[in-house]
C-alpha positions in Angstrom: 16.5 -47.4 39.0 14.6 -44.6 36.9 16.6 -44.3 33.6 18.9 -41.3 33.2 17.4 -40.6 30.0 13.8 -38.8 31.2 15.5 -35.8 33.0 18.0 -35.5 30.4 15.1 -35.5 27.7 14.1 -32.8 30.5 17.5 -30.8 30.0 17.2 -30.9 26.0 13.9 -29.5 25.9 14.3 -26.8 28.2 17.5 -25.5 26.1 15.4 -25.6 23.3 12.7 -23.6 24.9 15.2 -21.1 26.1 16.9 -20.9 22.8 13.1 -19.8 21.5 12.8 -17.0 24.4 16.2 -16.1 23.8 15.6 -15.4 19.8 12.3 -13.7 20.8 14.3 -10.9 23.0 17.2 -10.7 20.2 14.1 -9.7 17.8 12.7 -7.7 19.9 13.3 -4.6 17.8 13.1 -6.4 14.7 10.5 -4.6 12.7 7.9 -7.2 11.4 9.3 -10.1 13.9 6.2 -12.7 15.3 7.1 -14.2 18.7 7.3 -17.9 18.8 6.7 -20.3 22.1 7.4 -24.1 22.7 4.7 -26.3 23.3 5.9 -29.5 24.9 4.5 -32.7 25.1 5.2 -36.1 27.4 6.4 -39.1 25.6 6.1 -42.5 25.3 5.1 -44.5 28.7 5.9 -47.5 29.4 3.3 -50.0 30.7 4.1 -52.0 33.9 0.8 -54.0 33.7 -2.3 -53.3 36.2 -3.2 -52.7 39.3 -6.0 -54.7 41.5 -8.7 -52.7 40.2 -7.0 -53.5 36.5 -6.0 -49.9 35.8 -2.7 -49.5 34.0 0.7 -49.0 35.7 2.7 -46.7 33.5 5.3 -44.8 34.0 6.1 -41.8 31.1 9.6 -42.0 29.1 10.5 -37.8 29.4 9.5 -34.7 27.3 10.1 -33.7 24.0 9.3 -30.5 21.9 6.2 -30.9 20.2 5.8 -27.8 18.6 7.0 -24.3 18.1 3.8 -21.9 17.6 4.3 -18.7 16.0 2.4 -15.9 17.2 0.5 -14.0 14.8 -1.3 -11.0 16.5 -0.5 -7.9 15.1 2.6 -5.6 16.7 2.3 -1.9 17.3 2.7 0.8 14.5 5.4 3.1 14.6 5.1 6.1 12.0 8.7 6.3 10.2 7.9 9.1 7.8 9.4 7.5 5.1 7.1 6.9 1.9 8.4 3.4 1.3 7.6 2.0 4.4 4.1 0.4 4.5 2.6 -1.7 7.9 0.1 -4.2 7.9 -2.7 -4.4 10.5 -5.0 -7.5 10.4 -3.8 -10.8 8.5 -1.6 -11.3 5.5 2.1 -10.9 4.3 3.6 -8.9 1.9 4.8 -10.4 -1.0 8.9 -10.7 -2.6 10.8 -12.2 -4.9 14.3 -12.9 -4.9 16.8 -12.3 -7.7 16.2 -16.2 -8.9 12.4 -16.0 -9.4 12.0 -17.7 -5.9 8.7 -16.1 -3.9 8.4 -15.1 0.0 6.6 -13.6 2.3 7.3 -11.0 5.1 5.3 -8.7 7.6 8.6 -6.3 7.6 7.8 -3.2 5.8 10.5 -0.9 6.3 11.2 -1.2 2.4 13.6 0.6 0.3 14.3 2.1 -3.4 16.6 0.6 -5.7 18.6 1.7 -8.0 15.6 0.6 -10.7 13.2 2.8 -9.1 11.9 -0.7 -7.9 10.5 -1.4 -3.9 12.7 -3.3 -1.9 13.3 -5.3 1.4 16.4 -4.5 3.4 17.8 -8.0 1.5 17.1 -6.5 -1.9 14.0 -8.7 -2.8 11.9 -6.8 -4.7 8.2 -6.3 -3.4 5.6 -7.8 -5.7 2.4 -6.1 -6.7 -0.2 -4.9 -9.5 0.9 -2.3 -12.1 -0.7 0.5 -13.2 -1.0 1.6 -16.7 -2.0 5.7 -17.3 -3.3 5.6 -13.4 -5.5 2.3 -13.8 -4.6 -0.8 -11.8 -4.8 -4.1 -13.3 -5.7 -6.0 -10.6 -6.3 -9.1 -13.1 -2.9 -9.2 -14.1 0.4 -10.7 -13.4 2.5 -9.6 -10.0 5.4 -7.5 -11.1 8.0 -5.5 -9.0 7.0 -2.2 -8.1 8.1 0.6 -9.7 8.6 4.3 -7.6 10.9 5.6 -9.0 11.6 9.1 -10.1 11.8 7.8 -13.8 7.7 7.5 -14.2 5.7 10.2 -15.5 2.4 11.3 -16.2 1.7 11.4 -19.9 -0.4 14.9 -21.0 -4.1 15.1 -21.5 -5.7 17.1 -24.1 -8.0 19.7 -22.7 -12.3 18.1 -22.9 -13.5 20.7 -20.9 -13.2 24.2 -19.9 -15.3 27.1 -18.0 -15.2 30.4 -17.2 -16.6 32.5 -14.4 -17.3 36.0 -16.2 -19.7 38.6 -15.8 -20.4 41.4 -18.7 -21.2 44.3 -17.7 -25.1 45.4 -18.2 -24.0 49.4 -18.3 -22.0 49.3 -21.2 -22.4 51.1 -24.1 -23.4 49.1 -27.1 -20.3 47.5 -29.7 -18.5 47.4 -26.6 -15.8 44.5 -26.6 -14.5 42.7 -23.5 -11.9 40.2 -24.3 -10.6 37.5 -22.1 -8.0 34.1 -22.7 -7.9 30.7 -21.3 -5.1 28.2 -22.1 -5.5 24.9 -23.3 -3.4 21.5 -23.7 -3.5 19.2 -26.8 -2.4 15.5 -26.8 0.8 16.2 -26.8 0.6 18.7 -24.0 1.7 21.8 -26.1 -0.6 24.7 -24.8 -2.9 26.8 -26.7 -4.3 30.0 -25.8 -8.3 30.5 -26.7 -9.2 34.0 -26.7 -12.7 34.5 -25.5 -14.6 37.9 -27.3 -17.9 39.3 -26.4 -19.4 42.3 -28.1 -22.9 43.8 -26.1 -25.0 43.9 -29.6 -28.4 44.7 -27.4 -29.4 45.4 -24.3 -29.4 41.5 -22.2 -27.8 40.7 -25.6 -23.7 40.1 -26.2 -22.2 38.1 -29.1 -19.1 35.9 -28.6 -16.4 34.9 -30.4 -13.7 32.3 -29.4 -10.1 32.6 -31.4 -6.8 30.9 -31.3 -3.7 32.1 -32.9 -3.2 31.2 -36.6 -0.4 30.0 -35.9 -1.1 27.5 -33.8 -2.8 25.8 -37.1 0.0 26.9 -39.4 -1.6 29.3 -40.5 -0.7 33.3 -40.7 -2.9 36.6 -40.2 -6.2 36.9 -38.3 -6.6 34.7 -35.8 -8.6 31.1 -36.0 -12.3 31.1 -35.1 -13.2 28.0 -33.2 -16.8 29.0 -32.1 -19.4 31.5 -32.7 -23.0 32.7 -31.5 -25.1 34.7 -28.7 -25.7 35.0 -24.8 -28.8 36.3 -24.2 -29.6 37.5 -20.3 -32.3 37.9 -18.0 -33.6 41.1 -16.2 -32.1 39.5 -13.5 -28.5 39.3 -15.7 -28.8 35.4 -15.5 -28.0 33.4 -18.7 -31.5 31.8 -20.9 -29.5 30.9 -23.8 -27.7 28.7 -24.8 -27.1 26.4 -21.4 -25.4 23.4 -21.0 -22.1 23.6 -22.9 -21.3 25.1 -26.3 -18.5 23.1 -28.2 -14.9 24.5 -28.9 -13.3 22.4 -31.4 -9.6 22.7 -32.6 -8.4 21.3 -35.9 -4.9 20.8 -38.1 -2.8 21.8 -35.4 0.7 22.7 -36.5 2.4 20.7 -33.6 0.6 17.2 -35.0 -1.6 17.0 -32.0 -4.7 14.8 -32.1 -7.8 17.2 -33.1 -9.8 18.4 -29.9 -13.1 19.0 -29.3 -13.8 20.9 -25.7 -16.9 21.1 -23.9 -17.4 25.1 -22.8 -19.7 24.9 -19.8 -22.3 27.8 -19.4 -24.1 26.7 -16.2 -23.1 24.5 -12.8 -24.8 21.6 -12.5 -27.4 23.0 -10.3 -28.5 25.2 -13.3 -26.6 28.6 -11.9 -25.1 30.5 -14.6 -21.2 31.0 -14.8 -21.5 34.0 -17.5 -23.6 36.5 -15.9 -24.7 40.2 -17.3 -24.7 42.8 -14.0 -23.8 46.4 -14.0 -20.2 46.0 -12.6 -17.0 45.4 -14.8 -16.3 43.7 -17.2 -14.1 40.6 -15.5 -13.2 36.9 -15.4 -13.1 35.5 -11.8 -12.0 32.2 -12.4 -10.9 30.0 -15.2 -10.8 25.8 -15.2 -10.0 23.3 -17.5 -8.8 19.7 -17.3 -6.1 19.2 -19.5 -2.1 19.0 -18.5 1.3 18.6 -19.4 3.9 15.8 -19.4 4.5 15.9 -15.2 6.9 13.5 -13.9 6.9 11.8 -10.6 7.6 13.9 -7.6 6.6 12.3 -4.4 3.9 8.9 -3.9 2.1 7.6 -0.7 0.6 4.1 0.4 -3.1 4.1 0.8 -5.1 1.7 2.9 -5.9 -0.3 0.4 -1.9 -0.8 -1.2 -2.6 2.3 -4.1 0.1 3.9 -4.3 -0.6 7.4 -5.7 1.7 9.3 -7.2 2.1 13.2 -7.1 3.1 14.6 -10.3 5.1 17.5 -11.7 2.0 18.7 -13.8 -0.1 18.6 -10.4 -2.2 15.2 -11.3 -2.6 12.6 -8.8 -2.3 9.1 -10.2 -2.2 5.6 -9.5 1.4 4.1 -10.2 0.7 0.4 -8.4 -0.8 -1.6 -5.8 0.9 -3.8 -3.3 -0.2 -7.3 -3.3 -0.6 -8.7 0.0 -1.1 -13.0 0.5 -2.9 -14.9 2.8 -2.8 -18.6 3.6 -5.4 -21.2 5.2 -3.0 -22.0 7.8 -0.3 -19.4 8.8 1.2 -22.4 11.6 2.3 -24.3 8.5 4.6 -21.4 7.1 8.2 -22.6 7.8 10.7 -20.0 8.3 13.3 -18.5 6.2 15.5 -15.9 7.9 16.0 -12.3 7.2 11.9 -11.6 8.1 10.5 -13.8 6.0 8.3 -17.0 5.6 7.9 -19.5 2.8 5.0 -21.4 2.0 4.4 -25.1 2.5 2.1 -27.9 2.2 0.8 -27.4 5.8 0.0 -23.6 5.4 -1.5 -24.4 2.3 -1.5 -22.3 -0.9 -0.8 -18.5 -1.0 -4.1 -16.3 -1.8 -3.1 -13.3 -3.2 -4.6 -10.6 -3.2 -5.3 -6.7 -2.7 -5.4 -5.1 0.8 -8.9 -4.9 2.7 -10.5 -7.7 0.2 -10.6 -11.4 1.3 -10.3 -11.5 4.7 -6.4 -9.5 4.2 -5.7 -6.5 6.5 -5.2 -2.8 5.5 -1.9 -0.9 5.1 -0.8 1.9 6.9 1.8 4.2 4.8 4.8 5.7 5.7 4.5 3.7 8.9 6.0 0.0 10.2 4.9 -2.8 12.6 7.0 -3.4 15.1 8.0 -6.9 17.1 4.8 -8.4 19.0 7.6 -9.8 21.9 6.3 -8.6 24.9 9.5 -8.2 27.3 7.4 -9.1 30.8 5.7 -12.3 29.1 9.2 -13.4 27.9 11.0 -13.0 31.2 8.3 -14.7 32.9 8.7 -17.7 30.5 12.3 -17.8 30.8 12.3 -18.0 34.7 10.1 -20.7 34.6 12.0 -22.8 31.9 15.0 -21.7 33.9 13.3 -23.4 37.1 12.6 -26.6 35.1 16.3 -27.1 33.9 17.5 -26.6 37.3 14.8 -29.1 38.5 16.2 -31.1 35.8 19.7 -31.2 36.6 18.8 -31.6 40.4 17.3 -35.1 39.4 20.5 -36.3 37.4 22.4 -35.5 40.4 19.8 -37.5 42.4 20.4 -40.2 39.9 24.1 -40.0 39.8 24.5 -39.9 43.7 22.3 -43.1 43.5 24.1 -44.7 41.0 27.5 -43.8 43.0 26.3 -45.6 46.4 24.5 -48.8 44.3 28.2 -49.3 42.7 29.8 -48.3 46.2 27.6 -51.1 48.2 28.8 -53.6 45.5 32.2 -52.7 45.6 31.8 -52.7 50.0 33.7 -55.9 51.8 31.6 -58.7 52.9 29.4 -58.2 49.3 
């Protein structure tokens, strides 16, 4: 009589595959959660000999779990709104560290902001990444948590260049004096403010003059000057000469900034003139330079690539990190670890790491996080057919045991 062991092998294996479709449903709005599915395989069979044409009689020994796959497509995007949160689309896993040095890996990007300022996972690991130093990434150096909190700032720049739109007006009488101001920043993002003078010596001719405060050097009386010389015009009121830039240069300030030296563009790049002489007023359209103050850090966003810029107090735009994502040669061999994350192993093969877009890893989408790839209709379908093959299962150790009862009841019968 068949053994009792083959459906019962039968049993087993079907609870285990609905214990896999059941944790697929429970995850099914867990954010980053890949579905798995049961492979199964026959096993052993036992050979009975041949038949007359010499083939094999053998009959199999059950079923078994061979494997448990782990499906890897990509889930859908929700956008959360929340600056932390970052999705992956494409291959790779985010990269965290737990409080003993130990290193996972997750596709759950709903993270969080410690009390450190640092990115975090619902758990508390800290996500891993590259720094940045003064808005520069060093993609070359060693992961370290990342840091977004409202502690970073953005150190000041001294101002390097600086421009003016101004026209002079052509109808003014000789040894007339239009005066306008732009401020400045040093190193230490004190401001200065450079007082531009131009005196109409000739007709198409004006003489300028740029000043700063004596103070500002430690000095007292008339003001500094930084920068003399001519602007001649055209008939047309366009600028000959000089072009290019003319160079404002600041020394000994009182404050013990670093000495500047300012590049005061005269013409675009195109060759137009900035300073122009028509018969209109006297007036300064627009004023630019490119130095700032100390800003600190007011808001940040995750780029495609894992940037994350920051948006400063002082209105600059900088780099504060990049998220490292990892990739492995086989994702099959990553063994589990709870809580949304994997771990490496000798079967997946050693972690890559790397930045986002670059090595065959996916892109990031910010403020945004990948939901569950269950699909609801797929699962139920699976679980009505492993449902079907348990209750085949257990219809066959019924079989069995209603055999076994009337071989034992024959036995037992008078006359046997």
């Amino acid at each position: 009589m068949a053994s009792f062991s083959i459906p019962l092998s039968g049993l087993a294996s079907s609870t285990e595959a609905l214990d896999i479709i059941s944790n697929n449903l429970a995850n099914m709005n867990t954010v980053g959660y890949k579905g798995a599915t049961a492979n199964f395989q026959d096993l052993f069979y036992q050979n009975y000999g041949g038949d007359g044409a010499g083939d094999p009689i053998q009959v199999g020994a059950g079923t078994s779990i061979a494997s448990v796959a782990t499906n890897y497509t990509n889930g859908s995007l929700q956008n959360t709104g929340v600056s932390s949160n970052a999705a992956i689309t494409g291959n790779g896993f985010f990269v965290t560290e737990q409080a003993n040095g130990s290193v996972e890996y997750t596709r759950a990007g709903n993270f969080t902001v410690n009390s450190a300022g640092q990115l975090v996972t619902t758990d508390g690991q800290t996500v891993m990444g590259f720094p940045a130093v003064n808005g520069v990434v060093n993609q070359g150096g060693a992961l370290s948590p990342l840091q977004v909190g409202a502690g970073l700032s953005s150190p000041p720049s001294a101002t390097t260049a600086l421009q003016q739109q101004t026209n002079l007006n052509a109808a003014a009488p000789v040894g007339t004096t239009y005066s306008t101001s732009l401020a400045v920043y040093d190193s230490l993002g004190e401001s200065h403010v450079l007082t531009f003078n131009y005196t109409m010596s000739a007709a198409n001719t004006w003489s300028y003059q740029v000043t700063l405060p004596a103070a500002d050097t430690g000095g007292t009386g008339a003001p500094t000057v930084l920068a003399t010389g001519t602007l001649n015009f055209d008939s047309s009121g366009n600028l000959t000469s000089p072009t290019g830039s003319v160079p404002v240069n600041i020394t000994n300030l009182a404050d013990g900034a670093a000495d500047m030296s300012a590049a005061w563009t005269l013409t675009t790049p195109t060759g137009s003139s900035l300073i122009t002489q028509v018969a209109s007023p006297s007036t300064t359209a627009t004023t630019n330079q490119n130095g700032y103050v100390n800003g600190t850090l007011q808001s940040y966003s995750i780029m495609q690539d894992g940037i994350i810029q920051g948006q400063f107090s002082n209105g600059q735009t900088q780099a504060i990190g990049q998220i490292a994502l990892a990739s492995f040669a086989n994702n099959q061999g990553l063994q589990l670890a709870g809580g949304d994350k994997f771990r490496g192993t000798l079967a997946s093969g050693a972690a890559v790491v790397g930045t986002a877009g670059n090595g065959g890893r996916g892109t990031l989408t910010g403020g945004a996080v990948e939901l569950s790839n269950v699909d609801i209709s797929t699962e139920f379908t699976n679980l009505i057919v492993v449902q079907r093959a348990f209750e085949a299962d257990s219809r066959v150790v019924t079989t069995f045991d209603s055999i076994s009862n009337q071989t034992i009841n024959l036995q037992a019968s008078p006359g046997n």
